[in-house]
C-alpha positions as a LaTeX table, in Angstrom:
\begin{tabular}{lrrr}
\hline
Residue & $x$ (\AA) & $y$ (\AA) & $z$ (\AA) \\
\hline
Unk1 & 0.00 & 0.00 & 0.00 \\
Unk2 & 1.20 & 3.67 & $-0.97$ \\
Unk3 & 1.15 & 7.02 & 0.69 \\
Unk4 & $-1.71$ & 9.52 & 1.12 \\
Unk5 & $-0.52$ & 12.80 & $-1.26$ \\
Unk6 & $-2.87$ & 15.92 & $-0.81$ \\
Unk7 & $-5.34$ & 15.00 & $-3.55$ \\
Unk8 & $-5.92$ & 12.06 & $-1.25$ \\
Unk9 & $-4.79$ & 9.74 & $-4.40$ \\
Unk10 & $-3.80$ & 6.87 & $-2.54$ \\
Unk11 & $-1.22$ & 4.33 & $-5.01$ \\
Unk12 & $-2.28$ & 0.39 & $-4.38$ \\
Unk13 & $-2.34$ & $-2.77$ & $-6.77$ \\
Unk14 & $-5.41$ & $-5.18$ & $-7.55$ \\
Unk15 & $-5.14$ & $-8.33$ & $-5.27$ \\
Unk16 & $-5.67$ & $-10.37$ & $-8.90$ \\
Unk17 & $-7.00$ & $-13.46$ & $-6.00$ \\
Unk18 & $-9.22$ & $-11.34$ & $-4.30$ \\
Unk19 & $-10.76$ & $-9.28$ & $-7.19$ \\
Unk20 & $-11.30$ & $-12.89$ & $-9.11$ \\
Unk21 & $-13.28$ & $-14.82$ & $-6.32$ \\
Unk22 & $-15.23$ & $-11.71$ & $-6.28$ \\
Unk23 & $-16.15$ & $-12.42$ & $-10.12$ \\
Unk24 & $-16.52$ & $-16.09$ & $-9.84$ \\
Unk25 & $-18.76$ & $-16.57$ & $-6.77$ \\
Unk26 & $-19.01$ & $-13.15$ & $-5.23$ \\
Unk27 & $-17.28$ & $-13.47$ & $-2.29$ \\
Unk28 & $-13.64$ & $-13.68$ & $-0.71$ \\
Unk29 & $-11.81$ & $-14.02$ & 2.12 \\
Unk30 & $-7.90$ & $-13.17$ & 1.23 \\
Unk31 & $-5.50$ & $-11.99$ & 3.92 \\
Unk32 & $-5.02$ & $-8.29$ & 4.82 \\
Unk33 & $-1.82$ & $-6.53$ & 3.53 \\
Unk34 & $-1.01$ & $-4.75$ & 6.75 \\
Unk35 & 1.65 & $-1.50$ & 6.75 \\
Unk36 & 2.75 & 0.62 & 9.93 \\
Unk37 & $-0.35$ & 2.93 & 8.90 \\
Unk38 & $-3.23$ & 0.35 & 8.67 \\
Unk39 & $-2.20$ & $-1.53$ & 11.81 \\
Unk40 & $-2.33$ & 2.25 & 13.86 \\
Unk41 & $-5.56$ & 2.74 & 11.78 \\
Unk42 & $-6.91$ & $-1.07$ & 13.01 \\
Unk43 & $-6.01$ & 0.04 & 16.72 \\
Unk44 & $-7.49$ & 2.91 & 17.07 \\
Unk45 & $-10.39$ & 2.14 & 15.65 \\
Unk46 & $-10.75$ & $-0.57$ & 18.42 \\
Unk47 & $-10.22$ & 1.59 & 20.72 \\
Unk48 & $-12.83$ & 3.91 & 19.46 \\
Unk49 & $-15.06$ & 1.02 & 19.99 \\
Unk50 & $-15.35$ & 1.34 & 23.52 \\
Unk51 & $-16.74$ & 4.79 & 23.44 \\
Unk52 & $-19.53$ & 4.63 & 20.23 \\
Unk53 & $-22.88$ & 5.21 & 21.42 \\
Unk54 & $-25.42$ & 2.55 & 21.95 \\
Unk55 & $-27.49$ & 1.53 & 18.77 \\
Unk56 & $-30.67$ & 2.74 & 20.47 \\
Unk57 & $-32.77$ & 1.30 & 17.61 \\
Unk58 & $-32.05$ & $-2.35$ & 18.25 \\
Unk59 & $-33.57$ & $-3.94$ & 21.68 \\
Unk60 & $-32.03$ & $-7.88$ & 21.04 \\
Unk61 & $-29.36$ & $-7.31$ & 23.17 \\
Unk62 & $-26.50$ & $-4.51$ & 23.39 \\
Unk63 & $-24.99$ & $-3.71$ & 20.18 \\
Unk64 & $-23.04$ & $-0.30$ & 19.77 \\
Unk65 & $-22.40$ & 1.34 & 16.32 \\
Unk66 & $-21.01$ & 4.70 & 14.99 \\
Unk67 & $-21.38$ & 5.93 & 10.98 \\
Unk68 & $-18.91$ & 7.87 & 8.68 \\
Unk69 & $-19.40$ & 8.58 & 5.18 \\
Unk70 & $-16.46$ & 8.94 & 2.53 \\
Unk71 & $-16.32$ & 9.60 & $-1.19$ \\
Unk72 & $-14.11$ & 7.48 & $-3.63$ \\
Unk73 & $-13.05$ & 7.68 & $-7.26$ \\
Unk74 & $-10.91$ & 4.81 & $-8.61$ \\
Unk75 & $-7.73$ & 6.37 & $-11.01$ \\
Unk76 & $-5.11$ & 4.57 & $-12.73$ \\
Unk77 & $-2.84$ & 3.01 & $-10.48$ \\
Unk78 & $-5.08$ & 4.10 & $-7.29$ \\
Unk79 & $-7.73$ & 5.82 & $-5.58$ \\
Unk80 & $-8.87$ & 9.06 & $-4.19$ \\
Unk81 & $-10.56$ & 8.86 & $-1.02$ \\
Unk82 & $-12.26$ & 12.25 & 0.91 \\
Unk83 & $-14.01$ & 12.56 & 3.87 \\
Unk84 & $-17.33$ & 13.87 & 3.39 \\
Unk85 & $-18.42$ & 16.15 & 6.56 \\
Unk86 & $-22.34$ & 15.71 & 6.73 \\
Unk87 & $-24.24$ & 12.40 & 7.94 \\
Unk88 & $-27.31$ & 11.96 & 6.69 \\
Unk89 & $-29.03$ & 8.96 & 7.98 \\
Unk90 & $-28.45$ & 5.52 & 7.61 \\
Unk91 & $-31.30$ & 3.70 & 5.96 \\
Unk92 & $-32.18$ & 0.38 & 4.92 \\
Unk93 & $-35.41$ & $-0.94$ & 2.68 \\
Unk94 & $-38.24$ & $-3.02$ & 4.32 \\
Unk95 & $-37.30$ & $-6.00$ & 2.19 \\
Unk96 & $-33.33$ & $-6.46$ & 3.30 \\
Unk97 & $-34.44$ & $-5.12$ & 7.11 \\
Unk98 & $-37.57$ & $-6.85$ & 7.97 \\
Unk99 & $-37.67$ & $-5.45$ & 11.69 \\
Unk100 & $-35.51$ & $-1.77$ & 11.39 \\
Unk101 & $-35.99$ & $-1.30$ & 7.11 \\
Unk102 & $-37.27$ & 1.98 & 6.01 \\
Unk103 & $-36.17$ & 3.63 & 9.43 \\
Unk104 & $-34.09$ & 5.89 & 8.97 \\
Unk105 & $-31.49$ & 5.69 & 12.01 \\
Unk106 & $-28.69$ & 7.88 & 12.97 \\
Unk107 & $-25.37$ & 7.01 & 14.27 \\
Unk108 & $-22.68$ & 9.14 & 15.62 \\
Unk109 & $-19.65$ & 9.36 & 13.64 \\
Unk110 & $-16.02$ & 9.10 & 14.71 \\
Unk111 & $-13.63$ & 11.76 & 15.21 \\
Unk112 & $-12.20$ & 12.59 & 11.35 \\
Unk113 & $-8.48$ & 11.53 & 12.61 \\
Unk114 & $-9.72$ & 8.31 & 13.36 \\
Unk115 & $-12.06$ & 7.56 & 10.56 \\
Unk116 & $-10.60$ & 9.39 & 8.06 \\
Unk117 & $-6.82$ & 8.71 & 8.91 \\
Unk118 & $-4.32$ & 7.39 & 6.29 \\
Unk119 & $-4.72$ & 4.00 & 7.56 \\
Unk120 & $-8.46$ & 3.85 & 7.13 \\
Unk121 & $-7.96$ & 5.31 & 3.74 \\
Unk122 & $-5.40$ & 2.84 & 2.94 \\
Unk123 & $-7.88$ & 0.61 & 3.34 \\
Unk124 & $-10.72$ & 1.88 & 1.24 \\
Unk125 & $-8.51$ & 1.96 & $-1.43$ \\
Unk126 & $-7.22$ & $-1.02$ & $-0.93$ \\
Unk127 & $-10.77$ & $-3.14$ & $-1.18$ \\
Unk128 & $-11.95$ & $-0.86$ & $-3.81$ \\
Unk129 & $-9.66$ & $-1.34$ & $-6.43$ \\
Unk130 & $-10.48$ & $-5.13$ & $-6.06$ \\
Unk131 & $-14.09$ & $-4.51$ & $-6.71$ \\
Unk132 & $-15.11$ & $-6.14$ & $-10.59$ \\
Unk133 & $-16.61$ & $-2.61$ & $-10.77$ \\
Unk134 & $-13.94$ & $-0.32$ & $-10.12$ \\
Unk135 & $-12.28$ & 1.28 & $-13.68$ \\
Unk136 & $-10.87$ & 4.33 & $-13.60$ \\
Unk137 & $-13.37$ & 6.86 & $-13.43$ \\
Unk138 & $-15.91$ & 4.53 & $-11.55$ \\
Unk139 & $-17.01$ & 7.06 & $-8.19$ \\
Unk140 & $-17.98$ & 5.20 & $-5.02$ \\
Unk141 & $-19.98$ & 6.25 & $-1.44$ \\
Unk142 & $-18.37$ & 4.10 & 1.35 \\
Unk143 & $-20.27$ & 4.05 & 4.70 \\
Unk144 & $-17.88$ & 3.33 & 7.18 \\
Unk145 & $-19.56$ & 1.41 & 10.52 \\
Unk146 & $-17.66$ & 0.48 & 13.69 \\
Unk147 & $-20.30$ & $-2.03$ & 15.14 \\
Unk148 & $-19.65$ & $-3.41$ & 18.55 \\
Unk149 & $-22.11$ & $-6.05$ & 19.78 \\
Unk150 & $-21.57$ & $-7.17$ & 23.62 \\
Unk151 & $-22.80$ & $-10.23$ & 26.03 \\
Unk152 & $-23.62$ & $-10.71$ & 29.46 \\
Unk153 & $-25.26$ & $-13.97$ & 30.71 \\
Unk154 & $-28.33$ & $-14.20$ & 29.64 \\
Unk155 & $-28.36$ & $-11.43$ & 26.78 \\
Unk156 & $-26.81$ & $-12.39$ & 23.32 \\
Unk157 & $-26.80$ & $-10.00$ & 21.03 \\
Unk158 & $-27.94$ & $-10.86$ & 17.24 \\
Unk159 & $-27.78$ & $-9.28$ & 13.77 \\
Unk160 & $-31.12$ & $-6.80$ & 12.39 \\
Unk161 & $-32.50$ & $-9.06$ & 11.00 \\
Unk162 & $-31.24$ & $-12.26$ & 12.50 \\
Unk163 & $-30.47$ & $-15.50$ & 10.16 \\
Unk164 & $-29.35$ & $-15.59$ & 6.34 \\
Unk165 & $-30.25$ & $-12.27$ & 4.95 \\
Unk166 & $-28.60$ & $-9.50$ & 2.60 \\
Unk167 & $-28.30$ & $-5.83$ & 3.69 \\
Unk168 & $-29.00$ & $-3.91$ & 0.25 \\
Unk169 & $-25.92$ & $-2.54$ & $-0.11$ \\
Unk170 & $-24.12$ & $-3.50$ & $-3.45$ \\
Unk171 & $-20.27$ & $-4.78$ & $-1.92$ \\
Unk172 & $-19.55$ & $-5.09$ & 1.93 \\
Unk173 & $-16.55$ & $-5.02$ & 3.62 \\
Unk174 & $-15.65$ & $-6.32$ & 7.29 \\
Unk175 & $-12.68$ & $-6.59$ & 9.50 \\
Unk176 & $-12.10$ & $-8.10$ & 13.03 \\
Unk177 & $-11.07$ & $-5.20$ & 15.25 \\
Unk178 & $-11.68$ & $-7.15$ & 18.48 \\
Unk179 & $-13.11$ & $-10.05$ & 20.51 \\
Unk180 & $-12.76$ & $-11.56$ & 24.16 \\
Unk181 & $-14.59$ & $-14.04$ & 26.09 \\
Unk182 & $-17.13$ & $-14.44$ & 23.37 \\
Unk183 & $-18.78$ & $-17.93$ & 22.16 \\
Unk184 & $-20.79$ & $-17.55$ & 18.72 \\
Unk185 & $-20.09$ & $-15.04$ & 16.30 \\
Unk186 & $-19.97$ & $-17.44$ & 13.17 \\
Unk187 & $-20.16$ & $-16.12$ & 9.57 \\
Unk188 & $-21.87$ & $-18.07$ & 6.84 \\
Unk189 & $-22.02$ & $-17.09$ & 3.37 \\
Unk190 & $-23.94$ & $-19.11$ & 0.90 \\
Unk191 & $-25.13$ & $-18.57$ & $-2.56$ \\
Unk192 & $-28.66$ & $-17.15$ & $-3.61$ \\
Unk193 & $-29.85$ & $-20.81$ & $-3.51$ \\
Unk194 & $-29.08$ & $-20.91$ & $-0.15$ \\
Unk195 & $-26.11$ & $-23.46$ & $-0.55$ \\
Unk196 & $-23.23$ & $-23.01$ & 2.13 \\
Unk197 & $-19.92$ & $-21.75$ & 0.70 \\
Unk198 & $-18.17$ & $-20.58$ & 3.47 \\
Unk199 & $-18.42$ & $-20.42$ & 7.05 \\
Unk200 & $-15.72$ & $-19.61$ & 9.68 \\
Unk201 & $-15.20$ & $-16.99$ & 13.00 \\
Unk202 & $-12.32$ & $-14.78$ & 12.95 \\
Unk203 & $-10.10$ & $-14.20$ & 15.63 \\
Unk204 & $-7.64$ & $-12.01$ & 14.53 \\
Unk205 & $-7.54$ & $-8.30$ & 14.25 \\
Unk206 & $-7.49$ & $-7.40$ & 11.25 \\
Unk207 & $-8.74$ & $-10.51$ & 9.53 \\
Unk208 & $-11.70$ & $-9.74$ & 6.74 \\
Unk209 & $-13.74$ & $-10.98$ & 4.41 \\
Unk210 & $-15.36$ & $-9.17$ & 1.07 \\
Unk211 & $-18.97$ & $-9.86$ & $-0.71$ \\
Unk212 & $-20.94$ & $-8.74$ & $-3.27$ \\
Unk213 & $-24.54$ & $-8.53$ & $-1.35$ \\
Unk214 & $-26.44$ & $-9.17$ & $-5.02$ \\
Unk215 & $-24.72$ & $-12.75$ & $-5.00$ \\
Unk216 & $-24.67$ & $-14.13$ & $-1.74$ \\
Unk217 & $-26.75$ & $-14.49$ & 1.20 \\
Unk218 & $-25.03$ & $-13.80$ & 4.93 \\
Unk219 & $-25.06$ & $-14.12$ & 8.67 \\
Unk220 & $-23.53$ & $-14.11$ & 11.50 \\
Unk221 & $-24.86$ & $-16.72$ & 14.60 \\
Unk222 & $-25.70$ & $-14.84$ & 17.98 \\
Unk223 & $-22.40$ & $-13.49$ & 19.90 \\
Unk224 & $-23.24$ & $-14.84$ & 23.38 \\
Unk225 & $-20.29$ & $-15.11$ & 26.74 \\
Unk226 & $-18.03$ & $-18.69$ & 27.74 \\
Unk227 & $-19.45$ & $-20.50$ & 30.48 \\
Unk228 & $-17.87$ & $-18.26$ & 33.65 \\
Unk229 & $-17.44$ & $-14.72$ & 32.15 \\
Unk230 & $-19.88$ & $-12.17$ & 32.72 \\
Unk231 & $-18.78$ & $-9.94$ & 29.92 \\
Unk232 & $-18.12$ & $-10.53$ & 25.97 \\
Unk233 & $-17.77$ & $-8.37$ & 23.02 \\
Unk234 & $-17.06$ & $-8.60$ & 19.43 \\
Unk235 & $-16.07$ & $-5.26$ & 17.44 \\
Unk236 & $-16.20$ & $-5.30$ & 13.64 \\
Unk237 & $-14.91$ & $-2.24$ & 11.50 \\
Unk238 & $-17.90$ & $-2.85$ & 8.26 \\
Unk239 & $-17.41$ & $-0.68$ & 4.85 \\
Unk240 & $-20.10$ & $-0.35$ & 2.30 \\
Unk241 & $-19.01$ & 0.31 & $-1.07$ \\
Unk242 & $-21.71$ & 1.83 & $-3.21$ \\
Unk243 & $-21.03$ & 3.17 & $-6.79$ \\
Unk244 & $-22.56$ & 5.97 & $-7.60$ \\
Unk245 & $-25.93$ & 5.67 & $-9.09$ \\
Unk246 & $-26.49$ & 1.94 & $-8.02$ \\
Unk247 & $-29.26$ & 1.49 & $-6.49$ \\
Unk248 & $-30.88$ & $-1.99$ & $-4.84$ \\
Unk249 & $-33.36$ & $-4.22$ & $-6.15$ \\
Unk250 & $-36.62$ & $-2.86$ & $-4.84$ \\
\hline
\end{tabular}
């Protein structure tokens, strides 16, 4: 991964592995590249995790999220990512959120040197320019969540909507920024006929995985504590990676 200039044009390569699971079965799970920058990025955006605000729209258990919005274009040899300063809200249609869609809900964002540091940027541009989508021109929305769901015995905490489901967003991004003392938390990614392709929990920080939400169905079983703790949590850093003028199926 490159350096930030002051156009924000960040220099990266295609991960060819990455970029061609995407286009065979819309989904992959590759390894992060990590630099000095995107490992201070990962930890302090775990740290930031323990001071986002409540998800007060979501009563299965205690899940805590924030919201950031940032503006991509994809250039030869790179991409330019910006900040963008106002939050509008987050909303999802009735048909991907059964209990929360067509709500519009409104998260806190994170400080702009968190959210918006090199490191983050690093790795926008890093997952974008492995998107089947991204040529050169090709302008992008990324939502930027740091979702944080925590366990005491007793009270798991689920996904909105729980079980298999897709979230109407086109490609979806998420990283491991922390867990302790946790049991569950299990992804599963299957087709659109409902046939299992993956399914695995990550444990270290850092560790991702990349979908096309068209393509492939999703969850993620209940994060609930190990027999003895009274305390577990499970913080996720999610991007959404929209290109401008996509829209989801109604």
């Amino acid at each position: 991964m490159g350096t930030l200039d002051r156009d924000g044009f960040i220099p990266t390569q295609v991960n060819a592995r990455a970029r061609n699971e995407l286009v065979q079965r819309g989904f992959t799970r590759q390894p992060l590249r990590v630099d000095l920058d995107v490992g201070r990025a990962l930890q302090s955006l775990a740290h930031a995790a323990w001071s986002v605000p409540r998800d007060k729209y979501y009563e299965g258990g205690d899940r805590y999220r924030s919201l950031n919005r940032l503006r991509a274009e994809i250039a030869n040899g790179g991409v330019k990512v910006s900040p963008v300063e106002e939050s509008t809200p987050y909303v999802q249609l009735e048909k991907y959120n059964t209990t929360l869609g067509g709500k519009p809900r409104e998260y806190a964002p994170l400080p702009q040197e968190i959210a918006g540091s090199v490191g983050a940027r690093k790795l926008i541009a890093y997952h974008l320019l492995n998107l089947p989508l991204s040529t050169p021109g090709t302008k992008y929305l990324v939502n930027l969540h740091v979702i944080r769901f925590t366990a005491t015995p007793g009270r798991p905490c689920d996904t909105s909507p729980p079980g298999l489901h897709k979230d109407g967003e086109k490609y979806i991004v998420t990283h491991l920024l922390g867990r302790c003392g946790a049991l569950g938390g299990e992804v599963v990614i299957t087709d659109n006929d409902k046939r299992e392709i993956d399914r695995f929990t990550m444990h270290e920080m850092g560790e991702c995985y990349v979908f096309d939400d068209d393509r492939v169905w999703h969850m993620l079983t209940p994060v609930a504590v190990m027999d003895g703790n009274e305390f577990a949590y499970r913080d996720t850093l999610a991007f959404d990676m929209l290109p401008e003028g996509w829209e989801p199926e109604k």
